[in-house]
Structures are given as structure tokens and as C-alpha cells.
C-alpha positions as CSV (number, residue, x, y, z in Angstrom):
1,X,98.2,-22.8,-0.1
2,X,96.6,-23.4,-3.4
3,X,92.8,-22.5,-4.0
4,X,89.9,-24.2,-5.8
5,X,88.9,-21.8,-9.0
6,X,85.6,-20.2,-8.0
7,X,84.4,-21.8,-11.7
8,X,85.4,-25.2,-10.6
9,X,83.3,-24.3,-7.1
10,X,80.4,-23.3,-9.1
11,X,80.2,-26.5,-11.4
12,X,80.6,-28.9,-8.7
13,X,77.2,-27.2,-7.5
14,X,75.8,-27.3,-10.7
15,X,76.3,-30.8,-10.7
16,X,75.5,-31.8,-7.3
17,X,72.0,-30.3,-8.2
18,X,72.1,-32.5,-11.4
19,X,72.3,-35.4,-9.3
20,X,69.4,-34.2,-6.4
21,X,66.6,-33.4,-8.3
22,X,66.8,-36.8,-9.9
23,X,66.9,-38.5,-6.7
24,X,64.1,-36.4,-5.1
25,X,62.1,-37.4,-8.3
26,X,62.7,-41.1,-7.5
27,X,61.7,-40.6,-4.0
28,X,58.6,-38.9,-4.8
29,X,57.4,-41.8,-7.4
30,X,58.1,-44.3,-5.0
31,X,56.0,-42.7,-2.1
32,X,53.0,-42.4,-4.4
33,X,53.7,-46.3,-5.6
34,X,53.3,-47.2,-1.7
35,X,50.6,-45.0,-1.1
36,X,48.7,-46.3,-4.1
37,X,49.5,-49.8,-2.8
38,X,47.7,-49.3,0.4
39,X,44.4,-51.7,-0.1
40,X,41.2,-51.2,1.8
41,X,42.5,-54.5,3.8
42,X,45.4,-52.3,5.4
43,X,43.4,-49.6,6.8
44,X,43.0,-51.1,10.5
45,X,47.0,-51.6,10.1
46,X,47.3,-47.6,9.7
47,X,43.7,-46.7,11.8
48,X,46.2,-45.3,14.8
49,X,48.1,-42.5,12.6
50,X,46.3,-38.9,12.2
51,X,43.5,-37.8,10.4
52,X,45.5,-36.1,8.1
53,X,48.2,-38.9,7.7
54,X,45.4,-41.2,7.1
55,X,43.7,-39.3,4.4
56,X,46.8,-39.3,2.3
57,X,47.4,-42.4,2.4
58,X,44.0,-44.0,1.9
59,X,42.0,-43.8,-1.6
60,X,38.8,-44.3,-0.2
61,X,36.3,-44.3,3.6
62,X,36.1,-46.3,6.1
63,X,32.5,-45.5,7.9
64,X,32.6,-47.1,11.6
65,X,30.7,-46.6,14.7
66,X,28.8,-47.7,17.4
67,X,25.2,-48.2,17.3
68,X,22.8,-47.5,21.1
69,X,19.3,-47.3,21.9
70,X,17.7,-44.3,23.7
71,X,15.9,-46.1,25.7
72,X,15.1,-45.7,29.8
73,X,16.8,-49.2,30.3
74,X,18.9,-50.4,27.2
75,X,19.1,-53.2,26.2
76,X,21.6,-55.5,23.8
77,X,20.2,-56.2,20.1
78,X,21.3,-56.1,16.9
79,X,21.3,-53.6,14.0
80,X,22.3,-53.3,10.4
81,X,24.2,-50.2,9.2
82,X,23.7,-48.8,5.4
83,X,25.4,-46.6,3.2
84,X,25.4,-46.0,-0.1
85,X,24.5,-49.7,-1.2
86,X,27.2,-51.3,1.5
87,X,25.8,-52.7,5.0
88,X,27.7,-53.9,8.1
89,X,25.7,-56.2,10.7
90,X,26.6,-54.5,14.3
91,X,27.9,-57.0,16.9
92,X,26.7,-57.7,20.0
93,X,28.1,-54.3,21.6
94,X,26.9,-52.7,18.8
95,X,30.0,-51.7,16.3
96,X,30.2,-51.6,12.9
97,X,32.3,-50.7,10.1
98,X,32.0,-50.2,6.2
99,X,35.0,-49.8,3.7
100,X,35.0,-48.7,0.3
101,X,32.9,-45.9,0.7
102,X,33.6,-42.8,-1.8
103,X,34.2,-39.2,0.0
104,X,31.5,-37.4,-0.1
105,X,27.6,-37.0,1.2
106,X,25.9,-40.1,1.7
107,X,22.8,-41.3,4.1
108,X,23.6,-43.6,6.9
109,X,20.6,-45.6,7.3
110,X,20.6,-48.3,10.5
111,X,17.0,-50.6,10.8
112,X,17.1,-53.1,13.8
113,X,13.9,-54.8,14.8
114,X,11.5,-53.1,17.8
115,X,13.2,-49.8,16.9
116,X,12.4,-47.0,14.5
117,X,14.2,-46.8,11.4
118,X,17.3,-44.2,11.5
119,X,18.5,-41.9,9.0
120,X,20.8,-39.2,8.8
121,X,23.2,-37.4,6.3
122,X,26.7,-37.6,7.0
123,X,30.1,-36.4,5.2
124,X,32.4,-38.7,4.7
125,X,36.4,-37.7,4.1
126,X,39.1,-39.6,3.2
127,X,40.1,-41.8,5.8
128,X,38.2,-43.4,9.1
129,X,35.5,-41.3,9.7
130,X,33.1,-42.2,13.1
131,X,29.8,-42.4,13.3
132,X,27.6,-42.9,16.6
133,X,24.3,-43.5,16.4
134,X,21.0,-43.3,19.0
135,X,18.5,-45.7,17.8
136,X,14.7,-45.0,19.3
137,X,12.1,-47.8,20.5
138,X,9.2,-48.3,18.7
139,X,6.0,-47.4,20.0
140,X,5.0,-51.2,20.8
141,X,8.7,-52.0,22.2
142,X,8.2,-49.2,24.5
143,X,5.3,-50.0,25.7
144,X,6.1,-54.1,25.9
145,X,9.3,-52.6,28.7
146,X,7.0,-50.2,30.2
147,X,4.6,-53.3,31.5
148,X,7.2,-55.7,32.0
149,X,8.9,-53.2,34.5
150,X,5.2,-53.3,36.3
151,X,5.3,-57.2,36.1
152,X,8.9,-57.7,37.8
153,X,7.7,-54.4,40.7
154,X,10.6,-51.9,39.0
155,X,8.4,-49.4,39.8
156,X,10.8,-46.6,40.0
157,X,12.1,-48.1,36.2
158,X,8.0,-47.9,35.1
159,X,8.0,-44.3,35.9
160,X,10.9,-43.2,33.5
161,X,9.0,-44.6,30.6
162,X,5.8,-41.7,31.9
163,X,5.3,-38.7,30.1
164,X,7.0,-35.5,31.4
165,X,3.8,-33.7,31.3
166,X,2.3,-36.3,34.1
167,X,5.5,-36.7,35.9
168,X,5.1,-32.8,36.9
169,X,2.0,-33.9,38.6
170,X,2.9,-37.3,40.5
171,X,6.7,-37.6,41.9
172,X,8.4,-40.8,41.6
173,X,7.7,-41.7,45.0
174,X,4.1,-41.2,44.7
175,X,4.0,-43.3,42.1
176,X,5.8,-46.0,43.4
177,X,4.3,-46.2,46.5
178,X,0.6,-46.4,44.5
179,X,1.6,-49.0,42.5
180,X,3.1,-51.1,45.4
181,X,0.0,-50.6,47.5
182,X,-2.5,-51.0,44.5
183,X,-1.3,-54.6,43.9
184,X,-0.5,-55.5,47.3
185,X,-3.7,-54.6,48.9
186,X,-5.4,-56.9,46.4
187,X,-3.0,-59.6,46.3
188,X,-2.6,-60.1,42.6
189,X,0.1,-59.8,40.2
190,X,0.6,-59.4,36.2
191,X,1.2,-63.0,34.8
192,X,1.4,-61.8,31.4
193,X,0.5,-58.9,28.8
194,X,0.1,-58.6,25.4
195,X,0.8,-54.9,23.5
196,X,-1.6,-54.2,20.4
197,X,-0.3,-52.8,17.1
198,X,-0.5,-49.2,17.6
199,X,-1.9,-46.7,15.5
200,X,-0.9,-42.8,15.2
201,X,-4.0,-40.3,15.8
202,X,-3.6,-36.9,14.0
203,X,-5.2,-35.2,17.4
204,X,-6.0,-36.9,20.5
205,X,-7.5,-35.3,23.9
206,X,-6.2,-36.4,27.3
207,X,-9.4,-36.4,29.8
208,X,-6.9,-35.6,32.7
209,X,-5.5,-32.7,31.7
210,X,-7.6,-30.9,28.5
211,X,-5.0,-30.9,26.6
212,X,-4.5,-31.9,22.8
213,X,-2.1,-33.7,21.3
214,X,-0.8,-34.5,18.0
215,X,0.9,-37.6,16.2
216,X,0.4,-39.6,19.4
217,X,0.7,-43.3,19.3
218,X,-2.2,-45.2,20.7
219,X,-2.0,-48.9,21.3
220,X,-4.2,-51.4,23.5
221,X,-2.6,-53.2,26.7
222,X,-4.1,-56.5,27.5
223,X,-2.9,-58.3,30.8
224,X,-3.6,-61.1,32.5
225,X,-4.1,-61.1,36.3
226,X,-3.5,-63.7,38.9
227,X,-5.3,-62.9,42.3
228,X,-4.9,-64.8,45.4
229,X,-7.6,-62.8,47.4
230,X,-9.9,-65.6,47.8
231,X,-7.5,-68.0,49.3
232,X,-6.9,-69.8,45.6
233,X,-5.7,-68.4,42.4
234,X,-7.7,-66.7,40.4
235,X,-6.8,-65.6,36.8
236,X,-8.7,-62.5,35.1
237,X,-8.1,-60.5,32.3
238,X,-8.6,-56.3,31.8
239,X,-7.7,-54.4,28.9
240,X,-6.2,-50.7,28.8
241,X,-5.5,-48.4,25.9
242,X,-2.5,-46.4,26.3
243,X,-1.2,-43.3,24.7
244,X,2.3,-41.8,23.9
245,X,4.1,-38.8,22.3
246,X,7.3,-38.5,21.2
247,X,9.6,-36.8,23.3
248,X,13.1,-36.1,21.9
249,X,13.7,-39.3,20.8
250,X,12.0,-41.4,23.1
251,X,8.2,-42.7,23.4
252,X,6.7,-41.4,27.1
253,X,3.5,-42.4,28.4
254,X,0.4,-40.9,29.6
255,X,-1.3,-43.0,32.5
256,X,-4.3,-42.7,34.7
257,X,-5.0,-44.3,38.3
258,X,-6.8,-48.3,37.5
């Protein structure tokens, strides 16, 4: 049985390696042709593959999320997301995307009417990168859901908008139950209110307790009263100022007994 040279052995290798690298070159050059290729337009097409796939193969972000309020009973609005020059107008369940955003450090700023203006600073990598955002009530807001709980009897709702300070000293029972009573008793009802533009006091005293206070939000309540004591209806009208501090990201109310 005849042999194959061990030269002849060694050239085929030589040449077999001639002919790889080549192709290995080829293949190479064509997956960075298709990953350059891959437009901003394609990026829900790949949005399922890993992070790490999808950073290679995208040149650029993709910022999306879901934007919520912090509120005791939220409700649906509408917000509009920025970064770095680019917007996206949330949808009605609150979800929003921006492409074409450059890796990075950026501020993701979202501003929706009745609610204070959000800002935070996010990194952004290569890719999808999610974003969920908490979006508080401003004072006014808060205090426009706080009295249209009391108009519509959702007692036990009012009380979640009162401030944890007074909550330790009235359960929500007892507060309830006083409310219930207070406008039963005297037959009348809130036909409508109408919340003030609020101001924010640098120190402010709360009679109730003697204690202080600082960057509280004070506003003036005016409502209008329908009474059917006397047999008719009557209509009258009483004004209230109300107070509220921040707490975490929500507004909370003080409150006395009318």
C-alpha cells in the first residue's frame, strides 16, 4: 500500500489554510455590511433578541417606557416624553418610544398637564433600553380629586389623599363615618367646587398639632352647597383654605373638622 509523502500532506494544509482565511475574511465583511444595514426602522423587527445581540447589531437607542401617575386613584392622561431634543407623545396607556438616541447620559424629561414636571438622568446603551416613569399630581390636581371624592361620598377614597401625620390621629373609619353623618344630618350635598391657584409658604404652622412645616402648598377651596333642610333647596357657598406637604411623591392633606 502506497503512502502520501509527508511534504505532500503538509502542502495540502498549507493550502487548505490559503483558501480559509479568505473565506472567513468574506464572511466577516458581509456580517458587518448587514449589521450596518440594520436602520432605526428595523429595531421593533429585532426588539425580542438579547441585550447583548441587540447592542451589536444596532448603531444607535431606542428609549421606551411606560409613563403612570402616583396618585391615590389614577387616572388616564397623556404625557410627552423628552430626550435630548427628540419627544414621543405617550398613548392612552401611557407608552412611549424614542429612536435615534446616542449612547450615553441624557435627561428624560416627561411634562403632562395637572402634574409636576419630571426629570431624571438616565444611561442609555446601545440597543432598547426601558424607562418607567411615576409622574406626581400637582398641588391644585390633588386637591381638585381630593373634593370630588367628597362630592361623589368616596369617603374612604378622600382619606388616602390626608396627610400621614393626621391619619395617625383619626382612623379611616372615623373619618368616614364623620363625614357621612356631617352631611347627612344636615341634608346637604357639594354641587360644585372650585380649587384656587396655590402658593408654596417657606414655613407654615398647623393650629392642630404645633407643628411647623416647610415648602407646604396652600391653596383656597371654594364649594357650593345645596341644602334641603328647610323642605326646598337651598344653595350657599363657604370657602376653606387647605394645606399640603409633599410626601414621597405625592401631595397629602392636612384637614380640620367644618
Amino acid at each position: 500500500m502506497s503512502s502520501v509523502p509527508r511534504r505532500s500532506r503538509h502542502a495540502r494544509k498549507i493550502k487548505k489554510r490559503v483558501f480559509t482565511l479568505p473565506l472567513i475574511g468574506v464572511l466577516l465583511i458581509g456580517a458587518a455590511l448587514v449589521v450596518y444595514a440594520v436602520s432605526e426602522e428595523q429595531i421593533d423587527e429585532i426588539k425580542d433578541l438579547p441585550s447583548t445581540l441587540q447592542q451589536l447589531i444596532t448603531r444607535k437607542a431606542t428609549v421606551f417606557g411606560v409613563v403612570e401617575e402616583d396618585a391615590v386613584a389614577p387616572e388616564t392622561f397623556r404625557a410627552t416624553v423628552f430626550i435630548d431634543g427628540k419627544s414621543s407623545r405617550a398613548n392612552e396607556r401611557g407608552e412611549y418610544s424614542i429612536s435615534e438616541v446616542s449612547p450615553g447620559r441624557h435627561t428624560l424629561t416627561v411634562e403632562a398637564a395637572d402634574h409636576e414636571k419630571f426629570q431624571k438622568e438616565i444611561e442609555v446603551i446601545r440597543g432598547r433600553n426601558r424607562a418607567d416613569v411615576l409622574i406626581s399630581l400637582t398641588p391644585q390636581e390633588t386637591l381638585k380629586r381630593w373634593f370630588a371624592a367628597y362630592k361623589l361620598g368616596r369617603y374612604e377614597e378622600a382619606y388616602e389623599y390626608v396627610h400621614p401625620e393626621d391619619k395617625a390621629l383619626v382612623s379611616e373609619k372615623e373619618y368616614a363615618d364623620f363625614f357621612k353623618n356631617f352631611f347627612s344630618a344636615r341634608k346637604i350635598k357639594i354641587v360644585s367646587f372650585e380649587v384656587g391657584e396655590p402658593k408654596i409658604l417657606d414655613r407654615w404652622l398647623n393650629a392642630s398639632t404645633e407643628q411647623v412645616y416647610r415648602g407646604i402648598a396652600e391653596a383656597d377651596v371654594t364649594m357650593t352647597f345645596s341644602s334641603t333642610k328647610s323642605g326646598s333647596a337651598i344653595q350657599s357657598e363657604e370657602q376653606v383654605k387647605m394645606h399640603l406637604a409633599k410626601v414621597n411623591r405625592q401631595w397629602k392633606g392636612f384637614w380640620s373638622k367644618p
